[in-house]
C-alpha positions as CSV (number, residue, x, y, z in Angstrom):
1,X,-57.0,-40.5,-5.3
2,X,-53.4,-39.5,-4.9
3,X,-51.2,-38.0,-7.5
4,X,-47.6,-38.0,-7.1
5,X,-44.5,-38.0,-9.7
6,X,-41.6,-41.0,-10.3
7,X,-38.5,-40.0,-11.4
8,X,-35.4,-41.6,-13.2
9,X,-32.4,-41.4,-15.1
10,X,-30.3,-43.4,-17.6
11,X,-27.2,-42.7,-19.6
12,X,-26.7,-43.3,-23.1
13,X,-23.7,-45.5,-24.5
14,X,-23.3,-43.3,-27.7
15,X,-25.3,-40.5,-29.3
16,X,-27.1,-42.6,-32.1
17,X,-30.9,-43.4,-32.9
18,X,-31.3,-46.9,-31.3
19,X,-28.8,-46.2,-28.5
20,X,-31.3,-43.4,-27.5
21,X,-34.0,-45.2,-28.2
22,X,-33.5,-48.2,-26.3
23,X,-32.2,-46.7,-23.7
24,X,-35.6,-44.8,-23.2
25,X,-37.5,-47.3,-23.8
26,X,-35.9,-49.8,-21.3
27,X,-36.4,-46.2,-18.5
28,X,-40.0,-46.3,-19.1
29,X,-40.6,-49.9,-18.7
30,X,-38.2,-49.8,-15.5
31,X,-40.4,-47.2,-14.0
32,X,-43.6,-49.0,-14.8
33,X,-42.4,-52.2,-13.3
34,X,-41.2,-50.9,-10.3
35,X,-44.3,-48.8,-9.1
36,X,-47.6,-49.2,-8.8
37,X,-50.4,-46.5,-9.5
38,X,-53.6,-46.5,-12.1
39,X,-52.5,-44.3,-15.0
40,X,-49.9,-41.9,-15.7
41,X,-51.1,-37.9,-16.0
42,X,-48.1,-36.9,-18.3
43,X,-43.9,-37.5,-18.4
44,X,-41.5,-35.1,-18.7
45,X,-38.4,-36.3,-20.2
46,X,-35.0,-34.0,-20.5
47,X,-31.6,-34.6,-22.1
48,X,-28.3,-33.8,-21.8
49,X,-27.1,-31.4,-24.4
50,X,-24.3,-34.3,-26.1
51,X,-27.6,-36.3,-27.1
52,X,-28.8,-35.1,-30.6
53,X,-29.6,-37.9,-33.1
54,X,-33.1,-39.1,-31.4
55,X,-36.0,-37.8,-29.1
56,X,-36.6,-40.3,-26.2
57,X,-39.9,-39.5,-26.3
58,X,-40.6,-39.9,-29.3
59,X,-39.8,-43.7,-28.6
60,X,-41.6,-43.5,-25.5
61,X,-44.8,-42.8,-27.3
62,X,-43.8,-45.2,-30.0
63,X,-43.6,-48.1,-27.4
64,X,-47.2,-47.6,-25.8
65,X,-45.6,-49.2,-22.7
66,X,-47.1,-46.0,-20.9
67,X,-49.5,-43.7,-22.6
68,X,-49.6,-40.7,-21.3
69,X,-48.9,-36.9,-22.5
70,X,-45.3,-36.0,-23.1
71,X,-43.1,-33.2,-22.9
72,X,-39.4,-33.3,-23.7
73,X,-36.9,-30.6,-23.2
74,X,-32.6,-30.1,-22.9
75,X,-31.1,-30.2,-19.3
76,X,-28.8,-26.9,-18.7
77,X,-25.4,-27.8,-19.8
78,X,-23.5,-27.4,-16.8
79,X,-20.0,-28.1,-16.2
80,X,-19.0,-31.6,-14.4
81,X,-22.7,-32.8,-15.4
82,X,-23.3,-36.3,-16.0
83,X,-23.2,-36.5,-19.7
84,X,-25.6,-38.7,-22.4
85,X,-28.2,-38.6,-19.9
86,X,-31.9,-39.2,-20.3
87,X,-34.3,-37.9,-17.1
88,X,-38.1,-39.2,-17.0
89,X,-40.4,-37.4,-14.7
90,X,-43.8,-39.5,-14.3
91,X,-46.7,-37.6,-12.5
92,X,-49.3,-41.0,-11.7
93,X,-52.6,-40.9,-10.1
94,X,-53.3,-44.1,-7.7
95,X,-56.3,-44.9,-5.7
């Protein structure tokens, strides 16, 4: 069995609930469609400081698209950084 971790990114169009949300939700399913493996170990999500009214993961583990452990935390907010960003880190296992 091999375990190995899928990343991706998104950006947000405005810093409200279903913007967040959405946009989370349409990551998850983007990474699950494009890769194959058996189950996912955990995700770790982080945002961009500027996004405040939502946790992605919360709608993550609302969508059951992937169930799996989840950890969210902010991204350092560093100058020049893309902002309204969600990051997904998937750690999979695959036979």
């Amino acid at each position: 069995m091999k375990v190995y971790a899928i990343r991706g990114a998104i950006t947000v169009d405005e810093n409200t609930e279903e913007a967040i949300s959405s946009a989370s939700v349409s990551l998850i399913k983007r990474i699950k469609e494009k890769n194959v493996f058996d189950s996912a170990v955990c995700i770790l999500i982080s945002t961009t400081a500027d996004i405040t009214a939502a946790y992605p993961a919360k709608a993550v583990r609302e969508s059951g698209i992937l169930p799996a452990p989840l950890f969210s935390c902010m991204e350092p907010d560093i100058d020049g950084a893309l902002p309204m960003c969600v990051r997904m880190m998937v750690t999979v296992c695959s036979s």
